[in-house]
N, C-alpha and C positions, 0 to 999 in steps of 0.2 A: 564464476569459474566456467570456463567453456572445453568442452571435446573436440576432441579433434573433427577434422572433416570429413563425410561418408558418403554414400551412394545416394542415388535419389531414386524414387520410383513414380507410378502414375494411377496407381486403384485407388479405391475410394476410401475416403479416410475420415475419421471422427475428431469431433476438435478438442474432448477431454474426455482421458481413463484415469481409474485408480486400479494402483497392481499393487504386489508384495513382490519379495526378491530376496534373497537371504544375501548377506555380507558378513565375509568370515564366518558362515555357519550359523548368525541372527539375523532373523526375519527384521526387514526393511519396509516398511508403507512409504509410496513414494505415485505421485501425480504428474500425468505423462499433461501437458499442454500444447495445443498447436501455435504459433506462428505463423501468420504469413509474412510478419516484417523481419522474423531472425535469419540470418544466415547463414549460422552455424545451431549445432548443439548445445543447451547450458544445464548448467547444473545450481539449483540454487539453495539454502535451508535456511528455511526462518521460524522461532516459533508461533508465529501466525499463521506459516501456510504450510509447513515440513518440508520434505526433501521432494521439490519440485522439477521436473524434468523439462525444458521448454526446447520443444523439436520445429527446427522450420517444416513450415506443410506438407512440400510433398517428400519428406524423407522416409525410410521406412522405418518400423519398430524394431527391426533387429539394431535397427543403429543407438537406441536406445541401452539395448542390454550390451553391448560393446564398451560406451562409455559408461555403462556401471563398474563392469571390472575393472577399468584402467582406471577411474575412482574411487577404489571403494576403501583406501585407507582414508581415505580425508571426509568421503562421506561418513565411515565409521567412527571416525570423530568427531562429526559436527551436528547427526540426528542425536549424539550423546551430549552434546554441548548445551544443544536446543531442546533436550527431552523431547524429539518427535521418532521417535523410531517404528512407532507405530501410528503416527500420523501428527497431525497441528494441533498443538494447545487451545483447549477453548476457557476462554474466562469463564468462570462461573460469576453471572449477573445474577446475585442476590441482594435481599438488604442490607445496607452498610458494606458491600463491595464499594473498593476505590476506581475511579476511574480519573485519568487525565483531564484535562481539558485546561486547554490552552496554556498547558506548564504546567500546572496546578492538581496533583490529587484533590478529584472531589467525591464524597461523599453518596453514594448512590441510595434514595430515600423510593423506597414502593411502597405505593397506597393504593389503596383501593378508591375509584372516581367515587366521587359526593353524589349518593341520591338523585336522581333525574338526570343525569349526567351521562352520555353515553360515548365522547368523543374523547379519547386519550389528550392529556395534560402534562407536559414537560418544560420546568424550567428551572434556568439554572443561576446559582450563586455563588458568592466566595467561599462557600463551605461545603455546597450539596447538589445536585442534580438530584430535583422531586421530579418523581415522575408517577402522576394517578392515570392508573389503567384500568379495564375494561378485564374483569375477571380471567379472560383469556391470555391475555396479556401479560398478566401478572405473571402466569404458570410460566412464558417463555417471554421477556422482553426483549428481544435483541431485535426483535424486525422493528417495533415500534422506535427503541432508542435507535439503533440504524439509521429509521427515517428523520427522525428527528436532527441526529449529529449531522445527515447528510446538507440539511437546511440551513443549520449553524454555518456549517462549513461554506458552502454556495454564497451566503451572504458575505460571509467574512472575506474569501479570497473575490468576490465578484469586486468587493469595496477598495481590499489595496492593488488590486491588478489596476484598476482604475486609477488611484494613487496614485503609483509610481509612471503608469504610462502617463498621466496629466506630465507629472513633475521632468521626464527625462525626453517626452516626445515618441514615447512607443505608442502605435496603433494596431492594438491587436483585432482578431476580426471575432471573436468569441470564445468565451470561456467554457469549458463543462468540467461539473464537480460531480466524482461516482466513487465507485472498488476497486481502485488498483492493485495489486499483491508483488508487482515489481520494479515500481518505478513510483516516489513521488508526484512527478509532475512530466510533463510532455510539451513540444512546440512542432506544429505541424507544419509542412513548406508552405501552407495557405492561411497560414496564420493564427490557428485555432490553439489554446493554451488548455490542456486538461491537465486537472491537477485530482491528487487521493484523494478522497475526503476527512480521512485520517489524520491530514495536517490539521486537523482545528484542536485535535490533542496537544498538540507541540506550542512551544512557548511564541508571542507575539513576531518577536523578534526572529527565527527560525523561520515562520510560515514567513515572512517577508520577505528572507534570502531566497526561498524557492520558489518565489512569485519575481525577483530581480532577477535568477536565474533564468527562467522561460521568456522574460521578456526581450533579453538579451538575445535568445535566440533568434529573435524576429528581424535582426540584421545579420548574426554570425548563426547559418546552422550549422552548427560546428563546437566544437571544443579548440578550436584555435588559436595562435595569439594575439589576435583581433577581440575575440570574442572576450579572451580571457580578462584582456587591459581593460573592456570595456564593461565586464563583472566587478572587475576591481574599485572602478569610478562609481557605480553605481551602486555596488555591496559591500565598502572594506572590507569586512570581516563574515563573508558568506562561507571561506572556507571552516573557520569556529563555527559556524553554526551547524555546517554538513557534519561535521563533527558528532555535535550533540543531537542529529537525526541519529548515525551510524550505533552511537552507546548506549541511546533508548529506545532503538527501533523493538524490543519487545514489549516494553512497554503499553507501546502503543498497539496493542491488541484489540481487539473489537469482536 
């Protein structure tokens, strides 16, 4: 959802705040993010990130509190939708927490590493992601499992980018797999494909549509009807699968 358009200014600016704000008279947590490639004001909520503010760079912050008020029914119904009203959901990573991967609820198994063992251990099955940690570890896994899904992921999309550019004749110039919070995937004018690394949670067949979608870009930057026919040929059924990103995107929390 986007605000309308406002002033721009020129002092020096920071590239992320966290504020509060009251809407209808309940306090609001909400994260101001900079831009250099937005052009307007947006407004986003998820509950992996909450009620997100994404300001092109050099706009000022009163423009900010402008499009809260001319939002604030819809945001008052959607930090309520998303349980973020006071900010983003975080999984609680314990024993026997579920975690996705690749479609699939798995199993999250913590152990402690085997005796002489000092290098974190993570792998994964059709029932369990074990993962032996380093006493430190244990108390907070997310950075270690982080790293680890990041890896997962990098291999997996490094493998059908490759795939499908062999199979349809795209030549992309380089992949990067990291944290996005707004976008699955990306195609830059010089040919570089960055994709979440959150897709390695989503089912086989979806991380494909968003690997044929960026590829696509590499002749149509665009959302065109070029582009579109030429998604069609190469994903029949990528609009089903946007689908099923849009209905599980909380799921896919991390």
């Amino acid at each position: 959802m986007a605000a309308p358009a406002a002033n721009r200014y020129h002092a020096p600016i920071m590239s992320e705040r966290v504020e509060t704000t009251l809407i209808h008279g309940k306090p609001v947590r909400y994260r101001i993010r900079r831009s250099k490639r937005a052009r307007r004001l947006g407004l986003q909520v998820s509950a992996r990130a909450g009620l997100e503010v994404v300001l092109p760079w050099r706009w000022a912050l009163r423009d900010v509190d402008d499009a809260l008020r001319a939002h604030a029914e819809w945001i008052d119904h959607q930090v309520d939708r998303h349980d973020v009203r006071f900010g983003p959901r975080t999984r609680e990573l314990v024993d026997g927490a579920a975690i996705h991967m690749l479609g699939t609820p798995r199993r999250l198994d913590l152990l402690p590493l085997p005796e002489g063992r000092v290098r974190a251990r993570i792998t994964l099955s059709d029932e369990a992601i074990r993962a032996e940690l380093p006493p430190g570890d244990l108390l907070d896994p997310r950075p270690a499992l982080r790293r680890w899904l990041r890896r997962l992921a990098r291999a997996r999309l490094e493998d059908r980018v490759a795939h499908f550019a062999e199979l349809h004749g795209f030549d992309p110039r380089r992949v990067i797999v990291g944290e996005r919070t707004s976008r699955w995937g990306s195609c830059s004018s010089r040919g570089t494909l960055s994709f979440c690394d959150r897709l390695i949670m989503a089912p086989p067949e979806v991380i494909d549509a968003v690997v044929c979608h960026e590829l696509c870009h590499l002749r149509h930057l665009n959302h065109g009807l070029s582009f579109k026919a030429l998604l069609k040929m190469v994903c029949p059924d990528h609009d089903r699968h946007m689908d099923w990103l849009r209905e599980h995107h909380d799921e896919m929390e991390f």
